[in-house]
C-alpha positions as CSV (number, residue, x, y, z in Angstrom):
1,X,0.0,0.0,0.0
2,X,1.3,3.4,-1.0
3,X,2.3,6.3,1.6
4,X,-0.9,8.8,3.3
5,X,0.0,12.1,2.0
6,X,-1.2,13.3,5.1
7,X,-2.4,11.9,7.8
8,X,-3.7,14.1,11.4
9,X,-4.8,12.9,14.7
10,X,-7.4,13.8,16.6
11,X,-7.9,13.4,20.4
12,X,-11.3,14.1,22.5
13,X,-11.7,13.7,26.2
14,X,-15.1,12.5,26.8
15,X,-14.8,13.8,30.4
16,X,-13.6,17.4,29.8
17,X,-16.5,18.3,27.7
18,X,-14.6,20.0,25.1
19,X,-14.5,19.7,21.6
20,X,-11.6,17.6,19.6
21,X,-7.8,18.5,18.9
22,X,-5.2,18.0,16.7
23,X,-2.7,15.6,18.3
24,X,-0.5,14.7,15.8
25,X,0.0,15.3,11.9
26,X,2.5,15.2,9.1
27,X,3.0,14.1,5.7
28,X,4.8,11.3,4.1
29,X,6.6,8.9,5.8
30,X,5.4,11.0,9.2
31,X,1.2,9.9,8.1
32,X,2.4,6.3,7.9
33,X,3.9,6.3,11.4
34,X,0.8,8.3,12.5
35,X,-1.5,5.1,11.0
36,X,0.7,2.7,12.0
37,X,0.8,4.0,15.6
38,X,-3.1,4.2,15.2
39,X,-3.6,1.1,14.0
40,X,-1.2,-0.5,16.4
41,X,-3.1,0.5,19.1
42,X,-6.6,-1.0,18.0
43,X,-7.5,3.0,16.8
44,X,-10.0,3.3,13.6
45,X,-8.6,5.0,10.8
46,X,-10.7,7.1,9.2
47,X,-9.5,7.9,5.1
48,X,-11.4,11.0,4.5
49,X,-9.4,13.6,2.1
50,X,-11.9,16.9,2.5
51,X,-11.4,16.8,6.3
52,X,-7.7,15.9,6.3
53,X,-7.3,18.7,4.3
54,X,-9.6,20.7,6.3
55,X,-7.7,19.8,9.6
56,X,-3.9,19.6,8.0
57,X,-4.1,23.4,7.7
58,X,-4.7,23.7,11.5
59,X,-2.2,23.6,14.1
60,X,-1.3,20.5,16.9
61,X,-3.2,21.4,19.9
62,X,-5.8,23.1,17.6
63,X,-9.5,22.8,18.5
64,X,-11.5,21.5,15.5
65,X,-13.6,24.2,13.4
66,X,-16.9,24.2,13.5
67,X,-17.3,23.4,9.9
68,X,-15.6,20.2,10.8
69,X,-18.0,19.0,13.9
70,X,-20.2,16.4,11.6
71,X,-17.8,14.5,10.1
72,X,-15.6,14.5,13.4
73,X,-18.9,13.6,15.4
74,X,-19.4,10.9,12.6
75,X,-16.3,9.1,13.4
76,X,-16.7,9.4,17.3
77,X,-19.9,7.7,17.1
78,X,-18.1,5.0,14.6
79,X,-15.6,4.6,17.3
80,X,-17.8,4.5,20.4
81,X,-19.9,1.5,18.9
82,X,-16.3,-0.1,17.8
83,X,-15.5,0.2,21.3
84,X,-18.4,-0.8,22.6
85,X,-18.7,-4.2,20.9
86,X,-14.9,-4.8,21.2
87,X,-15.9,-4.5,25.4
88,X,-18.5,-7.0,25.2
89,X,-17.0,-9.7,23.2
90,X,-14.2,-9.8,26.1
């Protein structure tokens, strides 16, 4: 499989009630490191080039923009049932 161009990471703490940030991001070899670290770790990967773009121009630490909340909210949800299922088949 080829290299990400790009690749950015988001993190959301349930608990704190605010809204997603940029983690992580780069380009190249640096996206592939970012996946591989996700994927490592039993994180969905989400391939979506509109909001990587949207979010690479952002920087780390970054909340996301409001313009980005849907399709972010869209892969929580994703990730929350993953989660979920992954819990009860232990």
């Amino acid at each position: 499989m080829a290299e990400p161009d790009v690749a950015v990471a988001l993190h959301y703490d349930r608990a704190g009630g605010d809204v997603p940030r940029i983690s992580a991001k780069g380009r190249g070899a640096i996206a592939a490191q970012i996946i591989g670290i996700a994927t490592a770790h039993g994180i969905a990967v989400r391939r979506d080039q509109d909001l990587v773009t949207l979010l690479d121009k952002l920087k780390i630490d970054s909340p996301i923009p409001v313009a980005a909340f849907a399709a972010v909210a869209e892969i929580l949800a994703h990730l929350y049932r993953a989660n979920r299922r992954q819990a009860m088949t232990r």
